[in-house]
Steps between C-alpha positions, in 0.01 A plus 500: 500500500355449152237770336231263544545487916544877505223583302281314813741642768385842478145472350477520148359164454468376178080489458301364241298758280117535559267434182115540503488106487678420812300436792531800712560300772882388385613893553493403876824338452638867477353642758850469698726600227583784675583339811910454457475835442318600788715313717789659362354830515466492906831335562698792338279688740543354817872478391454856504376517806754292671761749304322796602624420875877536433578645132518843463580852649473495913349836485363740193430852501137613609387652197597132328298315752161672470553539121587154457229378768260673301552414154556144626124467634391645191610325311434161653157660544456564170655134391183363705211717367666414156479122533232473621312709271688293197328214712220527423489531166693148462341279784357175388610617112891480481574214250131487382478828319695806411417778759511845282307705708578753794881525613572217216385764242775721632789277529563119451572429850373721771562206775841487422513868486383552852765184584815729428362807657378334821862329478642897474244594805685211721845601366414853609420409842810313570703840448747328339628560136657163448204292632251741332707427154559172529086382611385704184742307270399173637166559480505653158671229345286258652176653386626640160673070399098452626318750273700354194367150599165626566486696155670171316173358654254746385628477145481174473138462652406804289680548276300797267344664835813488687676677157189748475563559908860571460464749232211675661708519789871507491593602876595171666572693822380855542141608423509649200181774347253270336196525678432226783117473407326292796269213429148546621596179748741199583490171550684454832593201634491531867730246620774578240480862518543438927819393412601779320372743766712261744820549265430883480458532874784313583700821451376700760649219712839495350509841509445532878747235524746674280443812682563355915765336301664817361458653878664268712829553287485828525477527887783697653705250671530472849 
């Protein structure tokens, strides 16, 4: 498979930079960039699901359930509130501008952020250490080859705001101490941020699915 058909495979499609005299109307053509990804994204985690069902330890200790149960949900809890908070900062604006306020003044990419710890949360829950190890590696490589895409992007439809940005804030990952000053108000696209709450929600579901998953192999044969 050459670069090229890669580079579409898994989402980092190769976009055209926006400039104050292109019709706003030609950014639409990247409004489904992200879907390879996306795809990608849930079939590692029904995978997962599927996995959760026969790979790993037939019975744990109780103090490794609850624990494990716990941190899981929070996790996956916290992955949600994340993303969709990161939400709405970007809906209706990815592509057009460069988003520097709220969680984007902490870190570069808060979405993906919340990606690899909802990822952890649904590792967590399957009480296995292989399957929790190997759904965090997939999904961090898949949204970390993204990020560089996206940032290749950003410097090339930006190039001195998108330098400014990085200096200013050098976490990629992990919020970092500048101060997240909020914007008196946003400019929220409706139907593009009710994708994004769809997205976000969509891992409560997996979760309960990885969870009945993670039960029924661990009832006690009869």
């Amino acid at each position: 498979m050459g670069a090229h058909a890669l580079l579409l495979n898994i989402g980092c499609t190769r976009r055209t930079p926006y400039t104050r005299d292109r019709p706003t109307r030609d950014i639409s053509l990247t409004d489904s960039a992200s879907t390879p990804r996306l795809r990608a994204t849930f079939a590692i985690f029904l995978a997962l699901v599927a996995a959760a069902t026969v790979i790993g330890p037939a019975a744990v200790p109780a103090s490794w359930y609850y624990i494990s149960g716990v941190l899981g949900f929070l996790c996956v809890a916290l992955a949600c509130l994340g993303r969709i908070w990161a939400s709405v900062f970007i809906a209706g604006h990815k592509d057009v501008e460069l988003v520097t306020t709220g969680p984007y003044a902490r870190c570069r990419h808060p979405l993906y952020s919340c990606s690899i710890l909802g990822a952890l949360g649904l590792g967590l829950t399957t009480r296995s250490a292989l399957l929790c190890v190997i759904v965090v590696v997939l999904i961090s490589a898949l949204v970390i080859y993204a990020a560089s895409c996206e940032e290749q992007f950003l410097a090339d439809a930006f190039p001195e705001e998108f330098k400014a940005y990085v200096a200013a804030t050098p976490n990629m990952w992990w919020p970092g101490k500048r101060a997240a000053a909020l914007p008196e108000h946003l400019d929220v696209r409706p139907a593009v941020f009710r994708k994004a709450f769809l997205d976000a929600g969509s891992f409560f579901l997996l979760y309960l699915l990885v969870a009945i998953a993670a039960e029924y192999r661990l009832l006690p044969a009869s």
